[in-house]
Structure formats: C-alpha cells, structure tokens
TORKOL-289164 format. One line per field, with one value per residue (C-alpha): residue in three letters; x, y, z. Coordinates in pm, 1 decimal, always signed. Layout:
BEGIN
residuo <- ala, ...
u <- X, ...
v <- Y, ...
w <- Z, ...
END
This chain:
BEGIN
residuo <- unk, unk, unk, unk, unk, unk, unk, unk, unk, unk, unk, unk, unk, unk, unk, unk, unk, unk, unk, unk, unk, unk, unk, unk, unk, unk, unk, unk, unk, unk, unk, unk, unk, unk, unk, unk, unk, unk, unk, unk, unk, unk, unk, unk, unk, unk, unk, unk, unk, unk, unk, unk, unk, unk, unk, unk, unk, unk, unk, unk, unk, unk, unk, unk, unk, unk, unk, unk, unk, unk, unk, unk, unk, unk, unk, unk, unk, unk, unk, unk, unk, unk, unk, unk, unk, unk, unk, unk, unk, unk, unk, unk, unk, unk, unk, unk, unk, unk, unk, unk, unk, unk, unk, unk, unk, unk, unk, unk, unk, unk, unk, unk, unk, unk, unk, unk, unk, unk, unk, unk, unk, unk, unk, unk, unk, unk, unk, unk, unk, unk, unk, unk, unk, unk, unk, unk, unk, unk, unk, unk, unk, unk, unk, unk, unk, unk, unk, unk, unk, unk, unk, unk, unk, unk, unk, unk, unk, unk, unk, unk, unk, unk, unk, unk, unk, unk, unk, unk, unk, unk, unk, unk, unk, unk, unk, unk
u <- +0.0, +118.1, +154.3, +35.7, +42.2, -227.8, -377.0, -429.7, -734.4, -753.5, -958.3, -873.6, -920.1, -699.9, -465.6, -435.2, -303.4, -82.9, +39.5, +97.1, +293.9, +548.1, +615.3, +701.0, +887.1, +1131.3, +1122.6, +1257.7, +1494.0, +1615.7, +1661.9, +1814.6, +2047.3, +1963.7, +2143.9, +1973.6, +1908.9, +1704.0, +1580.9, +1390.1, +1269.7, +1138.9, +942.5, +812.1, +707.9, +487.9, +328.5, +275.6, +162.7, -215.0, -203.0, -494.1, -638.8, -970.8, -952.9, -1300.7, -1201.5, -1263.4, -968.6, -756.0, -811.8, -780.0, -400.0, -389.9, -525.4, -535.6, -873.3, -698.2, -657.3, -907.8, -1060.4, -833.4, -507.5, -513.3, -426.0, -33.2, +10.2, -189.3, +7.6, +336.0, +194.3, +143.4, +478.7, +689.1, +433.6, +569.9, +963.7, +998.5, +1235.4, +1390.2, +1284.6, +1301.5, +1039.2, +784.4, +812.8, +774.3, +419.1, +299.5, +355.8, +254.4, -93.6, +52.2, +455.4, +712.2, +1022.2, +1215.0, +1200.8, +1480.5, +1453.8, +1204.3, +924.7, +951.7, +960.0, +654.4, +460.9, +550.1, +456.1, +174.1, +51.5, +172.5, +63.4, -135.5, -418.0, -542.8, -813.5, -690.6, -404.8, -293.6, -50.7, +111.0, +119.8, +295.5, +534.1, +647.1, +678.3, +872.8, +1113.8, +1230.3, +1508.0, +1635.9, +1561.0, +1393.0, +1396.7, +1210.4, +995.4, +916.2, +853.1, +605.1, +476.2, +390.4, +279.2, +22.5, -107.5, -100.2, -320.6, -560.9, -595.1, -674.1, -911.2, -1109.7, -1070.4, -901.3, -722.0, -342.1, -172.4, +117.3, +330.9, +259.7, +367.9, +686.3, +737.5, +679.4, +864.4, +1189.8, +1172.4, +1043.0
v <- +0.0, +345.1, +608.3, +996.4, +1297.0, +1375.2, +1654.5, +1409.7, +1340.1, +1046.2, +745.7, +360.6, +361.8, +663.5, +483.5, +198.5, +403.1, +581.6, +256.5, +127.3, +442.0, +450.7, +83.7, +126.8, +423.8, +191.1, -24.7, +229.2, +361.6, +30.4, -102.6, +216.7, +257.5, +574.2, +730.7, +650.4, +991.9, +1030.7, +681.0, +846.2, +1121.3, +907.9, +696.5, +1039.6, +1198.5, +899.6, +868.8, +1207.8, +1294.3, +1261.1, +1322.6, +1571.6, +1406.7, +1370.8, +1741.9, +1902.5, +2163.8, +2457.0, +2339.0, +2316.4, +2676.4, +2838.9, +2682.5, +2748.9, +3080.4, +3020.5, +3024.0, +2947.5, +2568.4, +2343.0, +2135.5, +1831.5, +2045.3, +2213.0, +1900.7, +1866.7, +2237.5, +2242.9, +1931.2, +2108.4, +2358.1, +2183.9, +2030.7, +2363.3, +2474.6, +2182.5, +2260.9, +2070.1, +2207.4, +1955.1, +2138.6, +1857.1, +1625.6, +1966.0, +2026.7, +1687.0, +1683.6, +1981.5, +1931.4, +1545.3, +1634.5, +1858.4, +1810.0, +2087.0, +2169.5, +2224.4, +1883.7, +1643.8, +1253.8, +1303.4, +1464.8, +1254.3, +935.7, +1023.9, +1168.0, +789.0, +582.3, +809.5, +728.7, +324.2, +195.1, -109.2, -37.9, +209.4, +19.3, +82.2, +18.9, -224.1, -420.6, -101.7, +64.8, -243.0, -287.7, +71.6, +53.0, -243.9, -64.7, +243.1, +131.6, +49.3, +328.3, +605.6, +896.7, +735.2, +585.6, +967.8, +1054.4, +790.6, +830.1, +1214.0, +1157.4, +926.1, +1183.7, +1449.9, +1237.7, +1137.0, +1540.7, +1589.8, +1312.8, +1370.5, +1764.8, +1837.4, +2102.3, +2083.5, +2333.5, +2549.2, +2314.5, +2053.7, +2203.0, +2369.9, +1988.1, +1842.9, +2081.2, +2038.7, +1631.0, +1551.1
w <- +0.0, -107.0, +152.3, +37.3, +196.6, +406.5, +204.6, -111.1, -215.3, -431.8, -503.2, -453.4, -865.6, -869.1, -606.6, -811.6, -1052.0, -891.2, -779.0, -1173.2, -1250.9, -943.6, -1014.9, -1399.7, -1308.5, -1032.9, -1303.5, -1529.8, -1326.5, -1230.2, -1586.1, -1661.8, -1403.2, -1233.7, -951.6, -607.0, -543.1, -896.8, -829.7, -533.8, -781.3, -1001.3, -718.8, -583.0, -863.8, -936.8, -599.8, -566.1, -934.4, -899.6, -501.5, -604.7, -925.7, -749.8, -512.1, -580.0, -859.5, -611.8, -390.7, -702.6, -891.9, -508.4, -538.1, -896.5, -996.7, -1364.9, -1583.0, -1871.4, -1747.8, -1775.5, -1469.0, -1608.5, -1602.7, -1234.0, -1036.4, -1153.7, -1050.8, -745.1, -608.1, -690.1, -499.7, -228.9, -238.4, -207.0, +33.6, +291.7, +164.2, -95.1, -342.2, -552.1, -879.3, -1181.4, -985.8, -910.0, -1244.8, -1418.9, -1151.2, -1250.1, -1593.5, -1647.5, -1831.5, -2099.0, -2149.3, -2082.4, -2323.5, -1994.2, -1875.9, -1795.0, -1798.0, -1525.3, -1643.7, -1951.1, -1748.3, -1593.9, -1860.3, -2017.3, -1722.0, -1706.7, -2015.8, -2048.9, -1712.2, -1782.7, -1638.3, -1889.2, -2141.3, -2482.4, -2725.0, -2449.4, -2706.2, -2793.9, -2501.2, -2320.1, -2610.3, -2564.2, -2177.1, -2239.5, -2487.6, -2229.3, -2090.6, -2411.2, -2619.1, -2403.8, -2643.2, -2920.7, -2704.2, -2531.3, -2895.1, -2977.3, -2639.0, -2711.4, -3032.9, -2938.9, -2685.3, -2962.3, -3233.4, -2942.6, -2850.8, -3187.1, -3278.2, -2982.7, -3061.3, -2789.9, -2733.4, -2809.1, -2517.0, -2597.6, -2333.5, -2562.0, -2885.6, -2774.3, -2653.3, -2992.3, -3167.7, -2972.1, -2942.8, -3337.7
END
C-alpha cells in the first residue's frame, strides 16, 4: 500500500493508478540505471503525481489561480503547490508533476519518465498491445519511445478535438 500525503485526495481507482505508474517508473529507473538519489525522484514523482487528481475543482483553482486551465489540467500544478508549500524544493520532480498532463520543453529525464509511465501503465483500457510494447522498450531506447509516447497523446488530442496546449507544442517541436 502506497503512503500519500495527508492533504491528497484520491480514489482507490486513482490509487491503483498511482500505484501502476510509481512501479514502472522503479522499473525504469532500475533497468536504466539511475542514480539513487534520482531513483527516489522518479518513485516520488509517481506517488505524488495525482495526489490531487480527485480534489473538488474549487480546492484546485484556489492553489492554482489560472482560468486558462481546464478542470483536467489544475491538479499537476496544485500538487506542486502543495509540495513547495511543505519545503519541498527539488525542482526537476515539481516540475515533471505539474507538468505530467501537458509536457514541458524544460524537462529532464524526469518529467519525460513520468509523462511515459503516465501514459503506459497497464491499467489504462486501450491500445494495451502497444502501449505495453512501448513501456517495455524504455530502458532500451527512451527517447524514441518519449517521442512515440507524445505523439500518441497528440493524435488522441486531436481526434477527440481536444485542445493541443502550448506546453505541448513547444514539446513536440523540440523532441520531433
């Protein structure tokens, strides 16, 4: 069982998530080699990812002042938030949390690792075959896999109409 902070405010389905991402990302981190400290990174930034994922959306905009994001993008920031607000400055990990929805150009392996794991963890209910053969491929080849990884995210945004965040496409345009 998965210990969060005590101002999270998740569900067991969300919990089980969270769960699937922090273990691909030890996985990861393992297969790759990490240092222990980023090791620890890694594992944090996927328990703590989603701490807020299910926060009622009037606790989220009062940490996150922004009415440009939608409902879906305040949780990332407002958990980074939340973080500094009890010390914590390690700068990489807040940064890969409160930028796992959209993507950031200033990320390191972190924030790509979990916008992967994020987005592979086998729990989710479609492309399972392709999603599992690119979280098997990570170790082994991590920046094409990031790439395929965001472009998958980037034709889904658009088929469903979403819309594609300037994050997003100052992401693309540096990784393509």
């Amino acid at each position: 069982m998965i210990e969060l902070p005590a101002w999270s405010c998740v569900s067991e389905k969300r919990r089980a998530h969270i769960e699937r991402v922090t273990a691909l990302l030890e996985r990861w981190a393992a297969e790759i080699g990490v240092s222990t400290v980023e090791a620890r990174d890694w594992r944090d930034a996927g328990l703590l990812h989603d701490a807020l994922r299910d926060a009622p959306e009037e606790k989220l905009r009062a940490l996150v002042p922004r009415p440009d994001f939608i409902t879906e993008m305040l949780h990332g920031p407002a958990a980074a938030v939340m973080l500094e607000r009890a010390g914590d400055s390690r700068r990489e990990m807040l940064d890969a949390i409160r930028w796992h929805t959209v993507g950031s150009a200033s990320w390191g392996r972190l924030g790509r690792a979990l916008f992967m794991a994020d987005f592979l963890e086998p729990g989710r209910s479609f492309a399972r075959a392709d999603r599992a053969y690119l979280a098997a491929h990570v170790a082994h080849d991590f920046d094409a896999t990031f790439r395929q990884v965001l472009r998958m995210r980037i034709d889904h945004a658009l088929h469903e109409g979403h819309t594609l965040f300037p994050e997003t496409v100052a992401l693309w345009n540096l990784v393509r």
